[in-house]
C-alpha positions in Angstrom: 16.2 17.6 -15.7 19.3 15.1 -16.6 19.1 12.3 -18.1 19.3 9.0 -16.9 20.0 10.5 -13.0 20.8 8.1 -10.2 22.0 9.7 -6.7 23.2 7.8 -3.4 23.2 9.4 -0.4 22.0 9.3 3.5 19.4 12.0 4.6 20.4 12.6 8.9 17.0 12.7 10.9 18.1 13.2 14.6 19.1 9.3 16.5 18.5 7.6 13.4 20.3 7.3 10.1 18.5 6.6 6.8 19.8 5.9 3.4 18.1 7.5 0.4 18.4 6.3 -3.1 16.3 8.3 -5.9 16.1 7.7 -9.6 15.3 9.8 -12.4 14.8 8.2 -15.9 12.9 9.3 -19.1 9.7 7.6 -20.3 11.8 6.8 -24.0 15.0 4.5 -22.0 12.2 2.4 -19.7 12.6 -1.3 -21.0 8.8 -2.8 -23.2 7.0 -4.5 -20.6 5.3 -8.0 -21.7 2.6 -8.6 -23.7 0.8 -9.3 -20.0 1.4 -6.3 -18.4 1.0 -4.1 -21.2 -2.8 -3.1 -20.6 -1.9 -2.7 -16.7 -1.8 0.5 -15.0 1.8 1.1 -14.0 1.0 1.7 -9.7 3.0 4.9 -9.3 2.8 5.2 -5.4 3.7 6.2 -1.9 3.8 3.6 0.6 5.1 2.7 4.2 5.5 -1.2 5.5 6.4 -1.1 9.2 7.1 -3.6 12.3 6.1 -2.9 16.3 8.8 -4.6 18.3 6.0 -4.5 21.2 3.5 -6.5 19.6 4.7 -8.3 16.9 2.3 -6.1 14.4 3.3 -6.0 10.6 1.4 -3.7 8.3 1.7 -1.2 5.6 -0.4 2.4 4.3 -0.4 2.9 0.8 -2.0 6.0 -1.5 -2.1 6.1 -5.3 -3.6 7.5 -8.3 -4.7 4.2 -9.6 -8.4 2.3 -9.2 -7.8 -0.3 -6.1 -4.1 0.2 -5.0 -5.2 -2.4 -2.0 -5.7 -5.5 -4.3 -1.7 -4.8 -5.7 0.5 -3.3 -3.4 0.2 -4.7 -0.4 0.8 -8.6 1.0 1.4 -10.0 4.2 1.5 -12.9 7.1 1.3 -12.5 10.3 5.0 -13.7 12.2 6.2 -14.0 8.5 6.4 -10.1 7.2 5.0 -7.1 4.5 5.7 -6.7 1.4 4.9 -3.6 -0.5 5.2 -4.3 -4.5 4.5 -1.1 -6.6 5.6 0.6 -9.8 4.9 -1.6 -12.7 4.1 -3.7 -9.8 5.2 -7.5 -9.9 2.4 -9.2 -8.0 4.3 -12.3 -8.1 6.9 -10.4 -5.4 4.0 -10.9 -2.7 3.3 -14.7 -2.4 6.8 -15.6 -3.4 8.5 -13.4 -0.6 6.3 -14.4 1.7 7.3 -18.2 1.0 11.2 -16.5 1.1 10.6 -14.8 4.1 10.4 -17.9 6.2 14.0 -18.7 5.9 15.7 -15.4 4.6 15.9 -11.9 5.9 14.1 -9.2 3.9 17.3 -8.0 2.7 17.9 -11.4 1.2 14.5 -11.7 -0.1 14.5 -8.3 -1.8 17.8 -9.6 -3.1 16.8 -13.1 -4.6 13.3 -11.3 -6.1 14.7 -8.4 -8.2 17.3 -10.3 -9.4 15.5 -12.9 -10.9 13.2 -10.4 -12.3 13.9 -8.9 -16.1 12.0 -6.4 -15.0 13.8 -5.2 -11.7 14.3 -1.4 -13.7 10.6 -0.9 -13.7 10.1 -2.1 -9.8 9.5 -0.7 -6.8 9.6 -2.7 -3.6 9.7 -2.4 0.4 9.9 -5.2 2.9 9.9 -5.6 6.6 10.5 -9.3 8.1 9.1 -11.0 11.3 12.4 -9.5 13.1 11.6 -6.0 12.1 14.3 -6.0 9.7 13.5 -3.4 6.9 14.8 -3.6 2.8 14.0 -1.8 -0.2 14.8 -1.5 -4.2 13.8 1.4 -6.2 14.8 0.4 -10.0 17.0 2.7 -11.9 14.0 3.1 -14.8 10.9 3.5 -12.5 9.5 7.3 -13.3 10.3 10.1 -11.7 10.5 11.1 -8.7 11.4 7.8 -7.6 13.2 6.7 -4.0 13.0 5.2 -0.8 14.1 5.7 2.7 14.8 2.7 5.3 14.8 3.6 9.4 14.4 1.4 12.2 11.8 -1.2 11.4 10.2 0.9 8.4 10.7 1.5 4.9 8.9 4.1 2.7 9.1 4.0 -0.9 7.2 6.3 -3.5 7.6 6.7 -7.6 6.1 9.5 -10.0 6.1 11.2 -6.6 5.6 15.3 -6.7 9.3 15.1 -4.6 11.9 13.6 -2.3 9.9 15.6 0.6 6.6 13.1 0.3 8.9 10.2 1.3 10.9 12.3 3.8 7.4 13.3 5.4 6.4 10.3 5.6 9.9 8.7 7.5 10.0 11.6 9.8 6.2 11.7 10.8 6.3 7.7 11.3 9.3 8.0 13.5 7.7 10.9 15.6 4.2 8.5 16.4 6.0 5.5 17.0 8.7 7.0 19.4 5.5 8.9 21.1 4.1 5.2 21.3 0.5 6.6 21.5 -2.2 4.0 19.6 -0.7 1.6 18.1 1.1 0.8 14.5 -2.4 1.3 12.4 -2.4 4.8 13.2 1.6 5.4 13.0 1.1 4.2 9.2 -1.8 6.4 9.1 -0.1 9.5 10.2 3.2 9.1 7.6 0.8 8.4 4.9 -1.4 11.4 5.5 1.9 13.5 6.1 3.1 12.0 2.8 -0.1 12.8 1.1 -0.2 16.7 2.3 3.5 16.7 1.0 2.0 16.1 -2.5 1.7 12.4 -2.7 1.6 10.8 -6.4 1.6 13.9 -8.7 -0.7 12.8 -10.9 -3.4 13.2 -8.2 -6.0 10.7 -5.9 -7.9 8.4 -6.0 -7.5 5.0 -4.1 -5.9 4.2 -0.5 -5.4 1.3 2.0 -4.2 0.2 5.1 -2.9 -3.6 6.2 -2.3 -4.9 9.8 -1.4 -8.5 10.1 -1.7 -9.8 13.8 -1.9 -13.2 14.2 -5.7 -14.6 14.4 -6.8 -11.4 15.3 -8.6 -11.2 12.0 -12.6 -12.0 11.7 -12.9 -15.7 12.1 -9.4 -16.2 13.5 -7.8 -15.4 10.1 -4.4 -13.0 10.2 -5.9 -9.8 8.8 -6.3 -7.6 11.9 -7.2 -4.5 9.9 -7.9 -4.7 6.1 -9.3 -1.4 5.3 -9.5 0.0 1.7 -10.6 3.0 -0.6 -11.1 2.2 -3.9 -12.2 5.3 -5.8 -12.4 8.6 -3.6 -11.8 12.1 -4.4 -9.8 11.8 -0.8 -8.5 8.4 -0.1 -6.3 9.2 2.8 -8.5 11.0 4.5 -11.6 8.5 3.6 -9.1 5.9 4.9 -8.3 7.9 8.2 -12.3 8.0 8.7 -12.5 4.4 8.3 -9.6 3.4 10.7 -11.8 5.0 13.7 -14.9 3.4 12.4 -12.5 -0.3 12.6 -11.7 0.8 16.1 -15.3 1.1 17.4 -16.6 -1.4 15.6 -13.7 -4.2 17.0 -13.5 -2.5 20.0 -12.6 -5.3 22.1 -9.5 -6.4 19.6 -8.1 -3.1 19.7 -8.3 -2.9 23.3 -6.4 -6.7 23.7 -2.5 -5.3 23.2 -0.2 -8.6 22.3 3.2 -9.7 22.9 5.9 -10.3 20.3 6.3 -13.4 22.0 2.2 -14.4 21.3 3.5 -13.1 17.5 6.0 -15.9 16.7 4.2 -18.9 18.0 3.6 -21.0 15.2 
């Protein structure tokens, strides 16, 4: 393997372009992490953050070998966006986007984040906003194999990945289920992260999983978290998580059967 490898280039999946970067780097040139981070588990991951244009829906599926990948990766608001922050994860990426995200596109937000973050080599980060507009950074240092592809209203992103194909998977299997338009975008994030893990998912193995749908006040109580379903410690995560999705579906029957507008979605 070469050294210190960074490629560019766009992968063709049929009506839709997507652009690919993937890094390479070895464990001796990553940058020292801070004193704070440096009893954290870096959150090598694959993960999908994804917008319905129908109904306004923002959510993102995400799969690692790490205890709890639900309580880091994944943040979100309802008419605001998702925010996926992984790799030697920067937590602070979630609340502070979401402040961003009010006034900036994700692109700008992704922008104004990493590079005000020492850190940015070591990060990994995916974002759809309220519009449906997708961004992502994979830093140059984060381990191998590391990448992300961008399509209409997605992004997937993955490091210490078995291969480019997990995140390739994933873009192409999300694309097929939302174009089909059958169920809705909890089980279009399901199906690219269980194509993603059968394409090898994070090489070092399994072990947590969890899926995010913000609709507003669809939540229990009236709060923004439509489904917030997650699998800590499981010999099979994705598929424990696919279980639990159709459990969520019986059990708030009557919100999955209520289908909103984007309009309903922006009202403040």
């Amino acid at each position: 393997m070469m050294n210190a490898l960074k490629v560019t280039s766009v992968i063709a999946i049929p009506l839709l372009a997507v652009g690919l970067v993937y890094v390479t780097q070895p464990e001796k040139d990553r940058p020292a992490v801070t004193s704070s981070q440096a009893t954290d588990p870096e959150v090598n991951t694959f993960s999908i953050v994804a917008y319905d244009p129908k109904t306004g829906d923002l959510g993102i599926a995400v799969a690692s070998k790490v205890l709890g990948v639900g309580c880091i990766v994944p943040w979100g608001e309802a008419g605001r966006g998702a925010i996926a922050t992984q790799s030697a994860a920067n937590t602070a990426y979630g609340p502070e986007g979401l402040k961003l995200l009010k006034d900036k596109t994700a692109d700008e937000v992704v922008q104004q984040l990493t590079n005000g973050d020492e850190g940015r080599a070591i990060r990994q980060l995916g974002i759809v906003d309220a519009q449906g507009r997708a961004a992502s950074f994979t830093g140059e240092k984060c381990n191998a194999w590391a990448g992300h592809l961008m399509g209409e209203h997605f992004t997937v992103q993955g490091n210490l990945l078995a291969g480019e194909k997990v995140i390739q998977d994933m873009a192409a299997k999300y694309r097929e289920a939302s174009q089909k338009g059958e169920g809705e975008l909890a089980d279009w994030l399901m199906a690219a992260l269980t194509a993603g893990d059968d394409a090898g998912g994070d090489r070092r193995g399994k072990q947590s999983a969890a899926l995010m749908v913000y609709r507003k006040e669809a939540g229990y109580g009236g709060n923004d978290r439509y489904i917030d379903l997650r699998v800590d410690d499981h010999a099979e995560p994705v598929t424990e998580l696919a279980r639990l999705l159709e459990v969520h579906k019986n059990f708030f029957a009557g919100s999955h059967r209520r289908v909103p507008s984007t309009e309903e979605a922006s009202k403040d």
